[in-house]
Kinemage of the C-alpha trace (Angstrom):
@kinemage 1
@onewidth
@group {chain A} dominant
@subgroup {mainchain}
@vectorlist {calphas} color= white
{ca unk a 1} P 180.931 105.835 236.790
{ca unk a 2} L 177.664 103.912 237.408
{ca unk a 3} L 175.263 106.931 235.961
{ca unk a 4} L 177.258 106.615 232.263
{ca unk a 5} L 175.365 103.253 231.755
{ca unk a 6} L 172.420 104.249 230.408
{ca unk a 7} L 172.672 108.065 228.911
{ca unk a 8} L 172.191 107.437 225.228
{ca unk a 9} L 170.646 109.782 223.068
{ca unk a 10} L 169.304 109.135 219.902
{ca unk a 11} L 168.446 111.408 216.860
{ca unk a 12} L 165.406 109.856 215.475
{ca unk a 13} L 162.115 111.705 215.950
{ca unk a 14} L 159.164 109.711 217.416
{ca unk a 15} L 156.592 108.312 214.755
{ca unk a 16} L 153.710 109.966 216.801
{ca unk a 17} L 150.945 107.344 217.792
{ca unk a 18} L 147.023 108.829 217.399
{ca unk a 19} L 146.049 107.060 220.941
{ca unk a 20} L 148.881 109.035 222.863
{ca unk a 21} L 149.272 113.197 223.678
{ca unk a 22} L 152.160 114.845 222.903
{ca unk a 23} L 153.395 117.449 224.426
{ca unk a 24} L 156.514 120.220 225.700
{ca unk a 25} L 155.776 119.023 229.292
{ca unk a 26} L 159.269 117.091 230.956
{ca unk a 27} L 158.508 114.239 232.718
{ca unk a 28} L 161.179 113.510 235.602
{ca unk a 29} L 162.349 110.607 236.669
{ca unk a 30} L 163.833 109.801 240.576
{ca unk a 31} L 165.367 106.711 241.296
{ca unk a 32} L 165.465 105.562 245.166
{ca unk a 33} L 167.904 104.888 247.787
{ca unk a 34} L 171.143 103.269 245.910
{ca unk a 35} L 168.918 103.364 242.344
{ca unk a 36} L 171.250 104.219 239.497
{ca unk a 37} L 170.598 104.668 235.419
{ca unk a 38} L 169.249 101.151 235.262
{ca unk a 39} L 166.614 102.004 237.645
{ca unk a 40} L 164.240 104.058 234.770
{ca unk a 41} L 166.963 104.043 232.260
{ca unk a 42} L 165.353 100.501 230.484
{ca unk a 43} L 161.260 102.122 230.677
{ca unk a 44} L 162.861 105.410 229.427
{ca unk a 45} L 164.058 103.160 226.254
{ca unk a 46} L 161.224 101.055 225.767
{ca unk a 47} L 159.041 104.305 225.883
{ca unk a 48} L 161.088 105.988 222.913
{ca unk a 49} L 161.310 102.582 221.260
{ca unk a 50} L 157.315 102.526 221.291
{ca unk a 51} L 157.097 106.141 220.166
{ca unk a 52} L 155.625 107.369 223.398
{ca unk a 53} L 158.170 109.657 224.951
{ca unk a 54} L 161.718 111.425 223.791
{ca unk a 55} L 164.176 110.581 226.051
{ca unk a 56} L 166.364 114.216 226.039
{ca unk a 57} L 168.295 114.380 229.154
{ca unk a 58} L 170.055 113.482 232.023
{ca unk a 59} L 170.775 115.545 235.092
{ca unk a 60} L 173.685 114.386 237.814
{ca unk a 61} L 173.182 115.725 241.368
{ca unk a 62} L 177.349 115.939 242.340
{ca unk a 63} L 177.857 115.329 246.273
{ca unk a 64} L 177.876 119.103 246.736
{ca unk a 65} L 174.937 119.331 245.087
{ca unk a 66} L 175.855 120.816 242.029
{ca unk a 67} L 174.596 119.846 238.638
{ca unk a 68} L 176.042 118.163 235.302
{ca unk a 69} L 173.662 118.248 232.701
{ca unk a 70} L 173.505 116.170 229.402
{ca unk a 71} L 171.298 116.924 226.672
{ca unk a 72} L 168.739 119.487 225.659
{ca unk a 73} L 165.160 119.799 225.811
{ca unk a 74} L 164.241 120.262 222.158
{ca unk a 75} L 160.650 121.599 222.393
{ca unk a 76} L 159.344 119.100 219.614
{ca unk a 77} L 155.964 118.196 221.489
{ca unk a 78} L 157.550 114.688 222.136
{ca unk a 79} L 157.244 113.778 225.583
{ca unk a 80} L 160.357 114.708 226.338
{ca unk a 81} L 161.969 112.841 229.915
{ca unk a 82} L 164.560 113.801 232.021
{ca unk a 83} L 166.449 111.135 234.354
{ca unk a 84} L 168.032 112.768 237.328
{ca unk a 85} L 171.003 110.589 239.200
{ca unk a 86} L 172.573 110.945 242.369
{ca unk a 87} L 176.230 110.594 241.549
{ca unk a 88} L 176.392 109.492 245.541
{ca unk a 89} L 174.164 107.399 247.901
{ca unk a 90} L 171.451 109.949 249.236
{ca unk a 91} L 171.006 108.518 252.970
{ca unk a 92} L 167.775 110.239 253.970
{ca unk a 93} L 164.797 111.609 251.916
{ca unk a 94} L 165.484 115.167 253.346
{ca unk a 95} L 168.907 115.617 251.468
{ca unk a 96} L 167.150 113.935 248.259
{ca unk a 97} L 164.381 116.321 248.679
{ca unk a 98} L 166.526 119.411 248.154
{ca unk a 99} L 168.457 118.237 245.603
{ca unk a 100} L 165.403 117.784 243.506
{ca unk a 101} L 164.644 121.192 244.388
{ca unk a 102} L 168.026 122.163 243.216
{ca unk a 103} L 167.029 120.195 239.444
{ca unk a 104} L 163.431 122.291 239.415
{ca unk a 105} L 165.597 125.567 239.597
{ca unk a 106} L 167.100 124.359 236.879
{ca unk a 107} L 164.986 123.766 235.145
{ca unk a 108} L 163.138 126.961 235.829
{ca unk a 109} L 166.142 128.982 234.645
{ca unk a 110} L 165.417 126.995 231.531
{ca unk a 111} L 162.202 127.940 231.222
{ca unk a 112} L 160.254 124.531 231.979
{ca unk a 113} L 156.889 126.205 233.223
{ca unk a 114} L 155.401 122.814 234.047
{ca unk a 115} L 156.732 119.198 234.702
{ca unk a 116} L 155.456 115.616 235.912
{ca unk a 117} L 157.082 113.447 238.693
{ca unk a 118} L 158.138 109.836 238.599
{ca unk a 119} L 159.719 108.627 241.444
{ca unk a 120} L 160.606 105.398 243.026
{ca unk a 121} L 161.030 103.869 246.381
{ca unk a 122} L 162.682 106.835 248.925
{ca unk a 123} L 162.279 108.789 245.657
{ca unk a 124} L 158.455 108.960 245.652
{ca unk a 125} L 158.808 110.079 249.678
{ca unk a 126} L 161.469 112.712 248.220
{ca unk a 127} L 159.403 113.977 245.408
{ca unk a 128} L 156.294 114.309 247.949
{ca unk a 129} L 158.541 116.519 250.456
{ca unk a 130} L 159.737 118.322 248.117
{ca unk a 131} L 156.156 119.371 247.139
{ca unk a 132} L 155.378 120.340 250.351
{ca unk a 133} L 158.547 121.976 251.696
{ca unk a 134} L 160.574 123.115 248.377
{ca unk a 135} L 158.468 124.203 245.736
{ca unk a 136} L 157.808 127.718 245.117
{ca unk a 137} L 157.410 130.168 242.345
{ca unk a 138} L 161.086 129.973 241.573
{ca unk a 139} L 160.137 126.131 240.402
{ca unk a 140} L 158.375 124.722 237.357
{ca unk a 141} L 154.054 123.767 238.673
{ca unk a 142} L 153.951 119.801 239.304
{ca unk a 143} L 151.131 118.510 237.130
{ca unk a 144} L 151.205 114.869 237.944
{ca unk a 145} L 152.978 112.606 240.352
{ca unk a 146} L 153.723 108.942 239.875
{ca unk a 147} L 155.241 107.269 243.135
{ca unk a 148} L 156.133 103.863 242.784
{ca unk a 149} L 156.593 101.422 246.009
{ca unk a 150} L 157.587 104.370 248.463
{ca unk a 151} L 157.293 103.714 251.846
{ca unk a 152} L 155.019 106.900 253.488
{ca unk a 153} L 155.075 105.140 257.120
{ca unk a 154} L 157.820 102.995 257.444
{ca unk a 155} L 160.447 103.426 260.372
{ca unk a 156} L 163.460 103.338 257.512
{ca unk a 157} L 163.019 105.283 254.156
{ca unk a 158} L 166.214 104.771 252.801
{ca unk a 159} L 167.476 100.799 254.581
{ca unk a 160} L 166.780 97.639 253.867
{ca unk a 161} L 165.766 95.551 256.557
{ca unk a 162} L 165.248 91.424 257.346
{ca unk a 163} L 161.887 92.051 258.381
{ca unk a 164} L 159.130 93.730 256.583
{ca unk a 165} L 158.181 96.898 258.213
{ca unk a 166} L 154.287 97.688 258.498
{ca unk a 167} L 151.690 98.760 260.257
{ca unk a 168} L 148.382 97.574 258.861
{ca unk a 169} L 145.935 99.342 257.179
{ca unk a 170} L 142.027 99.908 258.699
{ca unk a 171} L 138.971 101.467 256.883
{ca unk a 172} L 140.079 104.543 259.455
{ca unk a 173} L 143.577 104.518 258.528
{ca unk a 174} L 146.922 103.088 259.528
{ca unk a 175} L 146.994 101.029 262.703
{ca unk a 176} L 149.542 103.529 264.340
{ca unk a 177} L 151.635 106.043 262.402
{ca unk a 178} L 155.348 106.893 261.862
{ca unk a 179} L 157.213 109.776 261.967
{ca unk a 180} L 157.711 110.325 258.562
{ca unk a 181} L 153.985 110.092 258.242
{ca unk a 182} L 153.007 112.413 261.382
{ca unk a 183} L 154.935 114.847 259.141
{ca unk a 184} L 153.246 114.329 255.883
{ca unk a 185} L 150.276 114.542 257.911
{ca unk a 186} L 151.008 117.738 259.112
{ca unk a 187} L 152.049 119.132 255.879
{ca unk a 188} L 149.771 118.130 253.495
{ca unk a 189} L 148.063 121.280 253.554
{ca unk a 190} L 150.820 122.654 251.206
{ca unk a 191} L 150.065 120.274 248.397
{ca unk a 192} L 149.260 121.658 245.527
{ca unk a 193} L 145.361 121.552 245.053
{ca unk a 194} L 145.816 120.436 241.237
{ca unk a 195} L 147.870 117.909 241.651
{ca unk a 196} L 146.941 114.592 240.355
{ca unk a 197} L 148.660 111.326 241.545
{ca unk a 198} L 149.106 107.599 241.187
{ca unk a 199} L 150.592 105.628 243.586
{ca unk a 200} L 151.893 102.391 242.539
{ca unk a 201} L 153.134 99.193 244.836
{ca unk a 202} L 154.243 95.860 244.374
{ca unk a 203} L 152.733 92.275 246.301
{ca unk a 204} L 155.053 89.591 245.415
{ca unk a 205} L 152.084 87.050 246.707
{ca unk a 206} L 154.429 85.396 249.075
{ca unk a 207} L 152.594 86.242 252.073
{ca unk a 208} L 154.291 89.188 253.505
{ca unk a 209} L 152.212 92.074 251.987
{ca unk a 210} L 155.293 93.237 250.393
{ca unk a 211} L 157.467 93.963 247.119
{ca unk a 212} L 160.161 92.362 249.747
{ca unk a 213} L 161.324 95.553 250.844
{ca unk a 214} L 158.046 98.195 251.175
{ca unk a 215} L 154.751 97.160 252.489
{ca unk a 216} L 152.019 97.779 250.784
{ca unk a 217} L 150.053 99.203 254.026
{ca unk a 218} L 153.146 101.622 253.517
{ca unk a 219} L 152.564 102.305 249.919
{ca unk a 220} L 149.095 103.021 250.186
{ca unk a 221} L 148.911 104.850 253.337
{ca unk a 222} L 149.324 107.899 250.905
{ca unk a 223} L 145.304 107.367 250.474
{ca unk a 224} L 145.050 108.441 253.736
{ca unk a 225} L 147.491 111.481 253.546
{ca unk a 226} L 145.640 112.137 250.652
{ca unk a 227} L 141.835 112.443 251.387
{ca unk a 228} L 141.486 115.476 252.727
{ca unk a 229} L 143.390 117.615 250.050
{ca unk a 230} L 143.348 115.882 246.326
{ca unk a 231} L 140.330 114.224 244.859
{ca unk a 232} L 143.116 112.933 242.245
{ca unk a 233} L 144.290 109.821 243.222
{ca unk a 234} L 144.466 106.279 242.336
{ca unk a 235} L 146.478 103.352 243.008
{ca unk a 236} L 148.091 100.090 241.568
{ca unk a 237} L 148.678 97.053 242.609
{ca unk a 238} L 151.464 94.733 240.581
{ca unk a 239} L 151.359 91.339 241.647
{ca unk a 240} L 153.763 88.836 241.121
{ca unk a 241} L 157.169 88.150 240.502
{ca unk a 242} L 157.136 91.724 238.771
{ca unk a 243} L 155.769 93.342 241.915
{ca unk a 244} L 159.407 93.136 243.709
{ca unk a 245} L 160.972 96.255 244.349
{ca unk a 246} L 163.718 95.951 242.083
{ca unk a 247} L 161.490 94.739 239.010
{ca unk a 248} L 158.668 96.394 239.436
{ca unk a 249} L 160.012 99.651 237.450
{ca unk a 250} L 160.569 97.340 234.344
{ca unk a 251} L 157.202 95.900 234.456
{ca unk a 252} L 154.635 95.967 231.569
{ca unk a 253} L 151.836 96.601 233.813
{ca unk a 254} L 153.514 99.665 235.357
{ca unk a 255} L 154.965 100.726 231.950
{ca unk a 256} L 150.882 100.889 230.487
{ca unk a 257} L 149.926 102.373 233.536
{ca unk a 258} L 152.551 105.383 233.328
{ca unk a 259} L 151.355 106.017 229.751
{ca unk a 260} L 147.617 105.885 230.381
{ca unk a 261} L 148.321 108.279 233.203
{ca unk a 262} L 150.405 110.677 231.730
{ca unk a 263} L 150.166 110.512 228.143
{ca unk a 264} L 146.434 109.205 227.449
């Protein structure tokens, strides 16, 4: 099956860098709408190839949303990171959402007190619900979020689309809203106040605003979402060819922001 591509586990131990912090703390990784193991699985390897972070295991979300599990979390202050795959196409951010709750449970039964977020695309919209409608005391605390090109007000979250979907930002905030936002809107006073977050898009500089599929008024809507409950934000832009959706997780500039984010 698709997810076996890229769930290699290797025995060395990290050569641990002076510039980087090390730690127990699992950092989980979400692919998107139709993502697989080669969404993350290639900036999960260059990260233990540059000594940064242990990759230690992979968790498949089954249809029925049960869990298979491969690995261990060793508890060797290495950085360890968990990929999670959907062994089927999730169509809506809802069902994605509480399957990720369904992985922190897990991983609360295995005694994971804390974790970070990296999610991309429907993923990052996911991960954000699932902050605000999921989490609970039965669920490891969310330290920091990464989202990465996730549309926040766009009409589709999990379709592709001919034309670009976006309404445009204003110093006041989105030109009109959608529903997806309203709800955000309207939920955001469940975030957790600690929570820091980076929100990273993609402008492939060909005019349309875009990483070809999200907007970036979409991606960085979140600002808005955002001011009124987190003082911990920032955002990246990734321009170029490695700004399209697809890439943009394999991109050098995202890969050194991720570190200096997390790990710095």
């Amino acid at each position: 099956m698709y997810y076996k591509q890229l769930r290699y586990f290797s025995t060395w131990q990290l050569n641990k860098q002076k510039s980087i912090h090390y730690s127990n703390i699992p950092t989980v990784f979400i692919h998107g709408y139709q993502g697989s193991s080669l969404s993350f699985g290639p900036l999960l390897n260059q990260l233990e190839k540059d000594n940064i972070a242990k990759r230690e295991m992979t968790i498949v979300v089954k249809p029925d949303g049960g869990l298979s599990v491969e690995g261990d979390l060793t508890n060797n202050q290495d950085n360890p990171t968990i990929m999670v795959l959907f062994s089927e196409d999730v169509t809506d951010e809802v069902t994605q959402s509480r399957w990720i709750a369904e992985v922190m449970r897990y991983l609360y039964k295995q005694h994971v007190s804390k974790v970070n977020l990296v999610a991309h695309s429907m993923g990052g919209v996911s991960a954000l619900r699932y902050l605000l409608e999921y989490k609970d005391s039965h669920t490891p605390a969310v330290g920091r979020l990464v989202t990465i090109a996730s549309p926040f007000n766009d009409l589709e979250i999990a379709e592709d689309t001919e034309e670009i979907f976006a309404y445009e930002l204003t110093e006041q905030g989105p030109s009109d809203t959608t529903p997806i936002y309203d709800y955000f809107d309207q939920a955001m006073k469940r975030l957790p106040s600690d929570l820091s977050i980076l929100n990273i898009a993609g402008d492939l500089g060909d005019g349309s605003a875009s990483d070809g599929s999200v907007s970036i008024h979409s991606a960085f809507s979140l600002r808005f979402l955002l001011q009124n409950h987190t003082k911990k934000y920032q955002e990246v832009l990734i321009k170029g060819r490695n700004g399209s959706h697809s890439r943009v997780t394999r991109s050098d500039q995202l890969q050194e922001n991720i570190v200096a984010f997390l790990w710095r």
